[in-house]
DRENDODO-445046 format. One record per residue (C-alpha): residue number from 0; residue in one letter; x, y, z. Coordinates in nm, 2 decimals, decimal comma, padded with zeros to 4 digits, m for minus. Each point is the difference from the previous one (the first is absolute). Layout:
<pts>
PT|NUM|A|X|Y|Z $
...
</pts>
This chain:
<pts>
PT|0|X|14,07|13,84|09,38 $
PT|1|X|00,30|m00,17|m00,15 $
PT|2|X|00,03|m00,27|m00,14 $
PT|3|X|00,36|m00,10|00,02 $
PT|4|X|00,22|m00,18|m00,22 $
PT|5|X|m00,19|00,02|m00,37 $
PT|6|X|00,07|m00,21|m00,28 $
PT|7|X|00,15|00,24|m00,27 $
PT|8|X|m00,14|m00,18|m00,26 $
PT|9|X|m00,19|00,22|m00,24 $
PT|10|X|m00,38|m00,08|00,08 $
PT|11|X|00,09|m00,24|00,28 $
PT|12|X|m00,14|00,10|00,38 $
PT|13|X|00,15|m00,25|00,21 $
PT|14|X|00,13|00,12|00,30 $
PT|15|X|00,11|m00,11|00,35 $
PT|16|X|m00,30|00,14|00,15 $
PT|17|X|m00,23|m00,19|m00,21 $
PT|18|X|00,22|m00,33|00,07 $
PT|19|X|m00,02|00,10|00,41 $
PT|20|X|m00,37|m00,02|m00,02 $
PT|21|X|m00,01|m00,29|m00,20 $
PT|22|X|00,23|m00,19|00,28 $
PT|23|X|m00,26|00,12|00,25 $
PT|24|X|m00,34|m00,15|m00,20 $
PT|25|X|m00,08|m00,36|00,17 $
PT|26|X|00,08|m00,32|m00,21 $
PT|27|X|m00,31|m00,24|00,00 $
PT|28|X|00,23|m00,30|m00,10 $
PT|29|X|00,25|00,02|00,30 $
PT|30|X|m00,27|00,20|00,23 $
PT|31|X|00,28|00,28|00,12 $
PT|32|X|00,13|00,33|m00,13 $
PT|33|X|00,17|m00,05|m00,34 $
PT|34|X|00,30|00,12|00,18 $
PT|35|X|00,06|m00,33|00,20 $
PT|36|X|m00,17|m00,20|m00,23 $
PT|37|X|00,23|m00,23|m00,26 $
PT|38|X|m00,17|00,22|m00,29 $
PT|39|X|00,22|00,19|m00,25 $
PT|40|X|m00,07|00,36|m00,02 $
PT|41|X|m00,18|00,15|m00,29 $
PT|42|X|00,30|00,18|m00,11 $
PT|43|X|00,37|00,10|00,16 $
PT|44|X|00,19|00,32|m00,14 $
PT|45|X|00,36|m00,02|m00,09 $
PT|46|X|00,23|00,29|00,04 $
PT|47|X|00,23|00,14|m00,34 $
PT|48|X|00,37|m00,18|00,06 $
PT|49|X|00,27|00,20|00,12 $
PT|50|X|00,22|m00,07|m00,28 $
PT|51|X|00,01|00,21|m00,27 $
PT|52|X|00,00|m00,24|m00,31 $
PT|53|X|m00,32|m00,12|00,16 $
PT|54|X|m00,20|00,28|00,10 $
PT|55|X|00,06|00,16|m00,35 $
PT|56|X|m00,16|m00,30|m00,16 $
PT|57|X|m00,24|00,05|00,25 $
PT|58|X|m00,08|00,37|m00,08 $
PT|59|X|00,02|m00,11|m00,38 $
PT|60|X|m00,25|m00,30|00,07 $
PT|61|X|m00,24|00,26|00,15 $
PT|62|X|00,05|00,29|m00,22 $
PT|63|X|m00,09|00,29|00,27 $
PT|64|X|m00,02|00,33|m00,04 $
PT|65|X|00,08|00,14|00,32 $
PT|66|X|00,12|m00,28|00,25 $
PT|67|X|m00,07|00,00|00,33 $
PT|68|X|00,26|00,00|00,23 $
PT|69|X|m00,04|m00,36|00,15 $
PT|70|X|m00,15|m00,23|m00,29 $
PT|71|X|m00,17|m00,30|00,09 $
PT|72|X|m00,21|m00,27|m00,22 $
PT|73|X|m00,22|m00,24|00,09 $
PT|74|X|m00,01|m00,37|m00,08 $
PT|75|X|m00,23|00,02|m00,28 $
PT|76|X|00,25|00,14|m00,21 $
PT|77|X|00,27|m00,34|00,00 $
PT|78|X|00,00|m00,29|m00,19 $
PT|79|X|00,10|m00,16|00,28 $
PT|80|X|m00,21|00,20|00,28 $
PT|81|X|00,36|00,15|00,17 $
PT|82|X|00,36|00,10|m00,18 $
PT|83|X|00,11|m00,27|m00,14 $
PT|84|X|00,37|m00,12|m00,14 $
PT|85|X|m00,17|m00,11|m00,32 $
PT|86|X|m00,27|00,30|00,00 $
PT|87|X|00,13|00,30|00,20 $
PT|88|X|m00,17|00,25|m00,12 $
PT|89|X|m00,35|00,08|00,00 $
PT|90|X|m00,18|m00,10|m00,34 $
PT|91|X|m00,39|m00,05|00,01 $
PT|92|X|m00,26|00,28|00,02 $
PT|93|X|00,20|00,28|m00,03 $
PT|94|X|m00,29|00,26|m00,06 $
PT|95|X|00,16|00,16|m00,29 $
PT|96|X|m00,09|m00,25|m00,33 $
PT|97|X|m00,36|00,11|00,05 $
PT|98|X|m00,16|00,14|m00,32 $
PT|99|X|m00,04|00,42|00,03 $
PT|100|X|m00,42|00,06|00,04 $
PT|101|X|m00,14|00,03|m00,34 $
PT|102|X|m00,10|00,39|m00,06 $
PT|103|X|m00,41|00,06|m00,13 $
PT|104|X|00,03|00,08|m00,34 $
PT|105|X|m00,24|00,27|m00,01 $
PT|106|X|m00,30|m00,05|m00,29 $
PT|107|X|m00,09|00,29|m00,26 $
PT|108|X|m00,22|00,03|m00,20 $
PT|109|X|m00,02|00,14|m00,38 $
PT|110|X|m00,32|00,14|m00,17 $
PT|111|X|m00,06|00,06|m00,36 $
PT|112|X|m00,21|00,28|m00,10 $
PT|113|X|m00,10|00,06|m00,33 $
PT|114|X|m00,06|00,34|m00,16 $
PT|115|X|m00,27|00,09|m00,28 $
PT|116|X|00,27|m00,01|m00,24 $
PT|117|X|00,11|m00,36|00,09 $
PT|118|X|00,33|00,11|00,15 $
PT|119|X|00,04|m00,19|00,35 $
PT|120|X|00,22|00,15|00,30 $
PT|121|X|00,11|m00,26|00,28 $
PT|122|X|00,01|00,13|00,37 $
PT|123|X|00,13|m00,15|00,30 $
PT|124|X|m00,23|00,01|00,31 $
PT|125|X|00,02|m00,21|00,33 $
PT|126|X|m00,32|m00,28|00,03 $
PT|127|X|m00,26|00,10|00,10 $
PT|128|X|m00,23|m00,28|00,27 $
PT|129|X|m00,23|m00,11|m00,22 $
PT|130|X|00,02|m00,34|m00,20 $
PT|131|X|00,00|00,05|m00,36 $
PT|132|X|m00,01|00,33|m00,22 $
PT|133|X|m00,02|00,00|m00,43 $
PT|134|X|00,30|00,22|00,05 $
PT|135|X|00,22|m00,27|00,23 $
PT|136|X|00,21|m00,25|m00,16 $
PT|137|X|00,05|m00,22|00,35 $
PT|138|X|m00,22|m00,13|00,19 $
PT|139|X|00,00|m00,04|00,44 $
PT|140|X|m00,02|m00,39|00,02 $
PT|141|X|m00,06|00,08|00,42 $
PT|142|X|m00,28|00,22|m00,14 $
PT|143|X|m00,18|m00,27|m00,22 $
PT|144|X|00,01|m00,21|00,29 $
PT|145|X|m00,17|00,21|00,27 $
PT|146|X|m00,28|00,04|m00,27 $
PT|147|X|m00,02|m00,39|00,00 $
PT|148|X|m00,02|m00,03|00,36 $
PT|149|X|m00,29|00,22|m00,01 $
PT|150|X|m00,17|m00,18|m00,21 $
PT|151|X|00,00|00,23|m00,33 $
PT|152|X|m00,23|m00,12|m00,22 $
PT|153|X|00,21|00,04|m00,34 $
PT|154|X|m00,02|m00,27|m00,27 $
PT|155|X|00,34|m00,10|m00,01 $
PT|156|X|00,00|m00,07|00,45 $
PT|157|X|m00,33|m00,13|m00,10 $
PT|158|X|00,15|m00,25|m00,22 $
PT|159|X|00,27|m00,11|00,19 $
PT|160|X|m00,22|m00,07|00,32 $
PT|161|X|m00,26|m00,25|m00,22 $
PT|162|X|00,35|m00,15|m00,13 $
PT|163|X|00,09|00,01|00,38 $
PT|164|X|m00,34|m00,22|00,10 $
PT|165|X|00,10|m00,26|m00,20 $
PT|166|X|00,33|m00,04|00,12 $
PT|167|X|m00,03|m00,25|00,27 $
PT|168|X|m00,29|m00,25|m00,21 $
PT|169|X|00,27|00,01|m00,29 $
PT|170|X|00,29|m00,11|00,23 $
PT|171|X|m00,21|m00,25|00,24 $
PT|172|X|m00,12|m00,25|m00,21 $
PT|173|X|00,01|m00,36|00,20 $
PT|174|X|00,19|m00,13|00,34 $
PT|175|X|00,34|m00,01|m00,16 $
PT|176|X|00,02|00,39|m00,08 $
PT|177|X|m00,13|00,08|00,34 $
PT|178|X|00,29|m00,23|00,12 $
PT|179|X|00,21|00,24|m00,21 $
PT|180|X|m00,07|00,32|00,08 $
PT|181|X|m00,18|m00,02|00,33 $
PT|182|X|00,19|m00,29|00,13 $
PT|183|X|m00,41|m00,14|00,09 $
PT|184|X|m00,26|m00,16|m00,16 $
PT|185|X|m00,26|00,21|m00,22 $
PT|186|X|m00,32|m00,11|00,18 $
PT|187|X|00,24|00,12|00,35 $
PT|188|X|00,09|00,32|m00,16 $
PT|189|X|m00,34|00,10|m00,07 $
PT|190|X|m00,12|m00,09|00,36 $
PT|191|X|00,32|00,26|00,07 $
PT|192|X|m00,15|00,26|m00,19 $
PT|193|X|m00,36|m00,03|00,09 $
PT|194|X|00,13|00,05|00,37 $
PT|195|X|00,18|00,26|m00,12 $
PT|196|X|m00,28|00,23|m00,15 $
PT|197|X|m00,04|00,18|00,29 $
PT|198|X|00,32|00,15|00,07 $
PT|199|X|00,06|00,20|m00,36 $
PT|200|X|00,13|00,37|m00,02 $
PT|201|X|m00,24|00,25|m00,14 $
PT|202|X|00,30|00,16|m00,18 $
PT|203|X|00,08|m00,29|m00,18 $
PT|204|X|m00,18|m00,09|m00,33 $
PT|205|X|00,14|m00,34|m00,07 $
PT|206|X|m00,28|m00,36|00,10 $
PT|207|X|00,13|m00,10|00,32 $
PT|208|X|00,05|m00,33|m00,22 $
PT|209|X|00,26|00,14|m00,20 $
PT|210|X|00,18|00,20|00,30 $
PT|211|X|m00,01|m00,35|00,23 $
PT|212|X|00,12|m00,14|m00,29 $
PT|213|X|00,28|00,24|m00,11 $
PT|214|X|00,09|00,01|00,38 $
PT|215|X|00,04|m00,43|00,10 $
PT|216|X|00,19|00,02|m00,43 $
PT|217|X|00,25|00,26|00,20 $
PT|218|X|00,03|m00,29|00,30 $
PT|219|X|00,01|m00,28|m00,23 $
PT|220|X|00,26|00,15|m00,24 $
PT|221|X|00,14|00,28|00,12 $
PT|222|X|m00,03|00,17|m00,36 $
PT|223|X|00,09|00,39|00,00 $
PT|224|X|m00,24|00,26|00,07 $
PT|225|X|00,08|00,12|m00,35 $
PT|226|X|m00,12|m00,33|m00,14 $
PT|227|X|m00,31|m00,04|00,18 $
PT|228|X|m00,10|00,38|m00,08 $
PT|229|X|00,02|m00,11|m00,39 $
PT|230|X|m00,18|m00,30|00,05 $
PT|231|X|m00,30|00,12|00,19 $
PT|232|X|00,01|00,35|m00,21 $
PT|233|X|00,08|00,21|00,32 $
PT|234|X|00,27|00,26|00,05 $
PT|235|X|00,24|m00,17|00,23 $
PT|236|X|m00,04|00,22|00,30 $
PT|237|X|m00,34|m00,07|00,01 $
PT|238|X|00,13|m00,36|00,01 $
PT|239|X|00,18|00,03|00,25 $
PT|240|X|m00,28|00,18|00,21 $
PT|241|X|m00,22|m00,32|m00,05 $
PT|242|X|00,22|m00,25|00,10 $
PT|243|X|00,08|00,21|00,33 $
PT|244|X|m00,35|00,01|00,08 $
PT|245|X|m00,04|m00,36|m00,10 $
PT|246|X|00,29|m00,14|00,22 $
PT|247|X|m00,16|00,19|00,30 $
PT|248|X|m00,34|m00,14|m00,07 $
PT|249|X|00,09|m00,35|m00,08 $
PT|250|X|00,19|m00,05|00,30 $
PT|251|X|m00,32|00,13|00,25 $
PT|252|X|m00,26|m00,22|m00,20 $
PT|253|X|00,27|m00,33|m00,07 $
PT|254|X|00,17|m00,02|00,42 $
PT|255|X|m00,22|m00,20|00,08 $
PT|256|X|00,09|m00,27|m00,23 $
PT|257|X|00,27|m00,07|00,20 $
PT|258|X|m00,10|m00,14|00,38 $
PT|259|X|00,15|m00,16|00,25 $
PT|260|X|m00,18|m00,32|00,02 $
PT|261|X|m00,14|m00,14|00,28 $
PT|262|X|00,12|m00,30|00,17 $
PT|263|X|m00,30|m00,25|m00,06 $
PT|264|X|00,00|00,15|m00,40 $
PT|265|X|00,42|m00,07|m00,02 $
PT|266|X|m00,07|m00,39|00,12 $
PT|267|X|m00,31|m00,04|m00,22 $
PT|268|X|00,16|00,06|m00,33 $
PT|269|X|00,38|m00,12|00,10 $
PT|270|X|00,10|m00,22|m00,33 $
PT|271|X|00,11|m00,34|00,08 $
PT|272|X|00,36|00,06|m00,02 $
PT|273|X|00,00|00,23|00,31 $
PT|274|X|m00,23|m00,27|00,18 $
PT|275|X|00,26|m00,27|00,01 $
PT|276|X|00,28|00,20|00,11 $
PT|277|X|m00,05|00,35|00,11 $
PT|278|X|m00,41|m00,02|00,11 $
PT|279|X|00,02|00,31|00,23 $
PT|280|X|00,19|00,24|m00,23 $
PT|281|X|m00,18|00,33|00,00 $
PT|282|X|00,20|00,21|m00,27 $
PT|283|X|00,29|m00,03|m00,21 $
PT|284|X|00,23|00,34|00,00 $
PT|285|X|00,27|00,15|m00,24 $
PT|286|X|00,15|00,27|m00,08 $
PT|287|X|00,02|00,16|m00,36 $
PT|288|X|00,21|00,27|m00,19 $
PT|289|X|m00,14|00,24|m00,30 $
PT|290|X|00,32|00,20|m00,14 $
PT|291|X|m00,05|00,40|00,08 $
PT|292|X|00,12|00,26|m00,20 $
PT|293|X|00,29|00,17|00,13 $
PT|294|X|m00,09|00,30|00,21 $
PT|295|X|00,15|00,35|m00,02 $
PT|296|X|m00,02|00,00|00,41 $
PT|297|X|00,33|m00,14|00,14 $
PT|298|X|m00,17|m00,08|00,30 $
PT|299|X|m00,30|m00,21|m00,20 $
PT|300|X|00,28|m00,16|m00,22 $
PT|301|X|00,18|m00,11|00,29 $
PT|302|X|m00,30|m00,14|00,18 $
PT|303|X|m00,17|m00,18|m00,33 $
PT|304|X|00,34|m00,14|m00,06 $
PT|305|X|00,01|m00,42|m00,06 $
PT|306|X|00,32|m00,17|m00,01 $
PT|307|X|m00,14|m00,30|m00,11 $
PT|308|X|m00,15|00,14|m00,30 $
PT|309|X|00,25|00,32|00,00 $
PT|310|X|m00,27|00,23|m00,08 $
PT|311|X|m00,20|00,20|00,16 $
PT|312|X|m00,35|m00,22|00,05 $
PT|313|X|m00,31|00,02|00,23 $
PT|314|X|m00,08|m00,32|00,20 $
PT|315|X|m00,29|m00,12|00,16 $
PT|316|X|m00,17|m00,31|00,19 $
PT|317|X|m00,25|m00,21|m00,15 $
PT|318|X|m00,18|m00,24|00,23 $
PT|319|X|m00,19|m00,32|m00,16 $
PT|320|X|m00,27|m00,25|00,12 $
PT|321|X|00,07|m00,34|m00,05 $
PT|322|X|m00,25|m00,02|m00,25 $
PT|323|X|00,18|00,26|m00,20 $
PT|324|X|m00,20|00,36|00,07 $
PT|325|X|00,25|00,26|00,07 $
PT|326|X|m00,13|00,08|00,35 $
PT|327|X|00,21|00,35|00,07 $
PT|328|X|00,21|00,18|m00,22 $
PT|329|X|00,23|00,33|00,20 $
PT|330|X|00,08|00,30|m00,05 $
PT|331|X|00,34|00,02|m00,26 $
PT|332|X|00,33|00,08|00,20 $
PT|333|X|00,32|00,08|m00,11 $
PT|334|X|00,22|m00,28|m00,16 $
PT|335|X|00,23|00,05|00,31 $
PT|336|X|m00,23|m00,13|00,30 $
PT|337|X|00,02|m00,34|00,10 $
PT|338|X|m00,25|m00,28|00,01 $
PT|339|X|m00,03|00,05|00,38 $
PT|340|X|m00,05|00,35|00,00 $
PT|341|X|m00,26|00,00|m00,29 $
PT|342|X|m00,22|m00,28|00,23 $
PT|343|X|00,06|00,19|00,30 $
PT|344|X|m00,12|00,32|m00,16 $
PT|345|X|m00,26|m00,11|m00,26 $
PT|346|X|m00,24|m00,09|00,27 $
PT|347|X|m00,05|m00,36|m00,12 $
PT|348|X|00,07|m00,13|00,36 $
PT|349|X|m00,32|00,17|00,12 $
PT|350|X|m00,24|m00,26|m00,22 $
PT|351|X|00,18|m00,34|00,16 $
PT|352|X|m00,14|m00,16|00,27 $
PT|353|X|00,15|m00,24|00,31 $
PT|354|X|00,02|m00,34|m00,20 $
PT|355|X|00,03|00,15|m00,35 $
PT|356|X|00,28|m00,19|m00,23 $
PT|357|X|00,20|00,26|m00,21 $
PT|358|X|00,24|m00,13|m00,32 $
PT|359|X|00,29|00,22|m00,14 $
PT|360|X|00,33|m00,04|m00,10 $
PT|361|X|00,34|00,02|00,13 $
PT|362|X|00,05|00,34|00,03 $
PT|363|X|m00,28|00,05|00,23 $
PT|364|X|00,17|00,06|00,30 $
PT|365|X|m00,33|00,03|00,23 $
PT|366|X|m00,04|m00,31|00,17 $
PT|367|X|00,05|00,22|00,33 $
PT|368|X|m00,29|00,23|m00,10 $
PT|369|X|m00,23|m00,26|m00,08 $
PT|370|X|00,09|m00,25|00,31 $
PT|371|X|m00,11|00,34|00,21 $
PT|372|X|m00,34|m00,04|m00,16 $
PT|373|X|m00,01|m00,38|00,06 $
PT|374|X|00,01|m00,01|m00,39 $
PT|375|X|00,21|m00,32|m00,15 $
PT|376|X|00,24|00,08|m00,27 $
PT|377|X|00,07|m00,28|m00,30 $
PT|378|X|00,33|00,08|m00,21 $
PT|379|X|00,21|m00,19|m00,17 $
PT|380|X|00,28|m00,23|00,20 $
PT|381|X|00,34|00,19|00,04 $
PT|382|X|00,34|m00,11|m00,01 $
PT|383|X|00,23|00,03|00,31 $
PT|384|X|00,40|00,01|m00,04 $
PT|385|X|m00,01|m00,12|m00,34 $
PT|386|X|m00,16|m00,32|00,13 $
PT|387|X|m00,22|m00,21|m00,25 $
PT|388|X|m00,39|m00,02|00,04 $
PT|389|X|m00,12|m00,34|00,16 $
PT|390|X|m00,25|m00,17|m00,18 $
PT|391|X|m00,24|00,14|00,20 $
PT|392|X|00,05|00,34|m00,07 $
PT|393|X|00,05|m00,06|m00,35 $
PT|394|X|m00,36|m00,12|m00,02 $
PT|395|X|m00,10|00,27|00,19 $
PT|396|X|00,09|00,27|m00,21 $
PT|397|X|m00,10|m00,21|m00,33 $
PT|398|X|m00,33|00,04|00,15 $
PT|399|X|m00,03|00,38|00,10 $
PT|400|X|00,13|00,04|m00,37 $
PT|401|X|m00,26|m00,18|m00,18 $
PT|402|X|m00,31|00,21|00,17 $
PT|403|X|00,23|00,32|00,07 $
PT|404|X|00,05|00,04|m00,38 $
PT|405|X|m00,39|00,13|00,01 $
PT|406|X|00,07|00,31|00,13 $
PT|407|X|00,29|00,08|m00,27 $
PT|408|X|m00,30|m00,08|m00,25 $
PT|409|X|m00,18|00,25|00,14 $
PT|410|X|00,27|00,23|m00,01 $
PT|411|X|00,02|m00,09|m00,36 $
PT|412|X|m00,40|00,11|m00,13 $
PT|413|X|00,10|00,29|00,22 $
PT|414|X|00,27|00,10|m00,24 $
PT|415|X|m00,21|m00,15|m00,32 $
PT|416|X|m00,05|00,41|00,05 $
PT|417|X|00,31|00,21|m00,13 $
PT|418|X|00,00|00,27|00,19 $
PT|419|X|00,10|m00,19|00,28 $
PT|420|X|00,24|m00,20|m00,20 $
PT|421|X|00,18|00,25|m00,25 $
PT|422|X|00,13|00,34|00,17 $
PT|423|X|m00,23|00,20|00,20 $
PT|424|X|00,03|00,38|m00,12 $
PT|425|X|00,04|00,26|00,28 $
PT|426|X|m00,33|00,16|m00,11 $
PT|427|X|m00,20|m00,31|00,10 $
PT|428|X|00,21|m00,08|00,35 $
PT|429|X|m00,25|00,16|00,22 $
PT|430|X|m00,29|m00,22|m00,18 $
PT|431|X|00,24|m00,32|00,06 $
PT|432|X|m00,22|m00,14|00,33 $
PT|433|X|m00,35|00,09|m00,14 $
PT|434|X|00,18|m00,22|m00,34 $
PT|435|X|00,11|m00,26|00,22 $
PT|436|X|m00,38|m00,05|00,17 $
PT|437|X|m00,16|00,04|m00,37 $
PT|438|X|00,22|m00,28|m00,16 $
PT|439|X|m00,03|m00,21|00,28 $
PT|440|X|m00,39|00,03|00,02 $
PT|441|X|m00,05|m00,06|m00,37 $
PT|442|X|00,26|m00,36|00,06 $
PT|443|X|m00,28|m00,09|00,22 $
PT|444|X|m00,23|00,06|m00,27 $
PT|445|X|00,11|m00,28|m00,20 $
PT|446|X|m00,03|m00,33|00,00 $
PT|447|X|00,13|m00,20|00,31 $
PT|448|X|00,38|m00,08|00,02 $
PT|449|X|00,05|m00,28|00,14 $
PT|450|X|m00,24|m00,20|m00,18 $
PT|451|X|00,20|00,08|m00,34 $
PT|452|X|00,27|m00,24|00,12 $
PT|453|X|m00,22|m00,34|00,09 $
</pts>
């Protein structure tokens, strides 16, 4: 089948058949075909200029081979989204300043053999599979550890795996290193770990004390693989397996920690400042960003774009009691969906009841969606044609400020862990929800938020 007009971008596959059955998909904001709806499209392509000045600069810019006979490039390749007077010519993502593949350098291996006479001849053989030879002068660090994983029993893995027990009792000493590292207190992390007991790998030799602990270190710091291999005396894929199986586990045992609280349980331990002004609020919502790095994927760069932070970033909804639990944390979205689309689609709407009291800000444009489900929305007073606020209003919003400020506390021990504060890798981006639900159960876990303030 074909696909049309193609952008002639070196490693680029947009094309007008990919844009037609974009324009086709339904648009949950507007409810109608993106093609009616007042939604940009993903991408347009541009057509190569008739005049010659400017399609040689273009055929320069794009450094082809053999061009086709119609050249067309897509959006993502202007400064300015479209030709410009100031930026004509296309400029970003050309395809060609990618580094060549790196070629395997291929290992060999020399042996020394020594005659009766003490004369030595060197030879040149390929390796041979197994780990270690009196004749070898490298060693296969992949090799040594495959032996580790299964469980050799030589004295120098020996001694590294009693140095290993002692890891986590030589970093957790009192409350304020837990804090540190765990982002919990000690007597907490233990509890953690004696839950934890249960669901340990066979392959893996480490305590479960130290792999918990190496895992919630990764959370709380976001320290290299590299770094946390050298520490715990593991090779760092090995590392890297643990904390994978960790962030799996962790989120199963710790969701729990994180429930939507019942009516009568909201009312019973409401602080005093929601009493007085706001005594049936039910949850407190917001929306929060954690910077992304930039995908290879034109179409995921496009979609985990922010403008506000102009950077690619994830974003997700974080849901608060009054008396500060974080009641419901989403799944992480692209930087470029909306406030409205994320409620709509995080499923958040499906816990509140007919006489529920939601807070948010501003930007939450869903006092339609809620007033369906007979659910009162509470956001700050807005301005209309530049008039001033009354009194009145003024108050108003003073007062949704002082209790709404809660929730971006919350958001705050949320992002006391790094990873969700400092650039996400790629690598970890399909972990990102079960990291969202772990940090968000282990905020719970602390001491109570509100409560700090009074």
């Amino acid at each position: 089948m074909s696909s049309g007009s193609t952008c002639a971008v070196v490693g680029c596959h947009n094309n007008s058949r990919k844009l037609k059955n974009a324009l086709e998909t339904f648009c949950l904001e507007h409810q109608q075909l993106r093609k009616a709806c007042p939604c940009p499209p993903p991408y347009a392509l541009h057509s190569m200029p008739r005049k010659e000045d400017r399609k040689l600069a273009w055929l320069a810019a794009l450094r082809l081979k053999h061009p086709p006979k119609r050249v067309y490039v897509c959006s993502f390749h202007f400064i300015d989204k479209k030709p410009t007077e100031l930026h004509p010519d296309p400029e970003l993502y050309l395809g060609y300043d990618r580094p060549p593949p790196k070629k395997r350098r291929r290992l060999t291996r020399t042996t020394l053999s020594v005659t009766a006479s003490n004369q030595a001849s060197i030879s040149t053989q390929p390796p041979e599979p197994h780990l270690h030879s009196v004749h070898t002068q490298w060693e296969d660090p992949s090799q040594q550890d495959h032996q580790y994983c299964n469980r050799s029993r030589r004295k120098d893995v020996q001694d590294k795996m009693t140095q290993c027990d002692e890891v986590a009792y030589f970093i957790l000493q009192n409350d304020a290193d837990a804090l540190l590292y765990t982002g919990i207190a000690l007597e907490t992390f233990n509890t953690l770990v004696s839950t934890l007991e249960g669901y340990d790998n066979n392959e893996f030799t480490m305590p479960v004390r130290d792999q918990v602990l190496m895992t919630l270190m990764k959370l709380k710091s976001n320290r290299v693989i590299g770094d946390l291999s050298r520490q715990f005396h593991i090779s760092q894929s090995m590392a890297s397996k643990i904390i994978s199986h960790w962030l799996d586990k962790l989120e199963e045992v710790l969701r729990p920690l994180i429930p939507w609280l019942p009516k009568e349980t909201i009312q019973a331990t409401m602080p005093e400042a929601f009493k007085k002004n706001f005594p049936n609020s039910t949850c407190i919502i917001d929306c929060s960003e954690t910077l992304l790095q930039k995908p290879r994927n034109l179409g995921s760069r496009g979609e985990s774009y922010s403008h506000y932070y102009s950077h690619n970033t994830v974003k997700y909804l974080v849901a608060v009691a009054p008396c500060g639990l974080i009641m419901f944390v989403s799944a992480a979205y692209g930087g470029r969906c909306s406030d409205k689309f994320i409620t709509m689609d995080s499923g958040i709407l499906t816990y509140l009841k007919p006489g529920d009291e939601v807070m948010a800000d501003r930007g939450f444009t869903i006092k339609i969606l809620l007033f369906e489900r007979k659910v009162r929305l509470v956001i700050p007073a807005f301005t209309k044609k530049r008039r001033p606020l009354t009194e009145e209003q003024v108050t108003y919003t003073r007062r949704i400020a002082n209790v709404r400020i809660h929730v971006e506390r919350a958001i705050r021990r949320l992002k006391v862990y790094k990873i969700l504060s400092q650039i996400v890798p790629i690598s970890m981006a399909p972990k990102v929800d079960k990291i969202l639900r772990i940090c968000a159960a282990l905020v719970n876990l602390r001491e109570d938020l509100i409560r700090d303030t009074q």
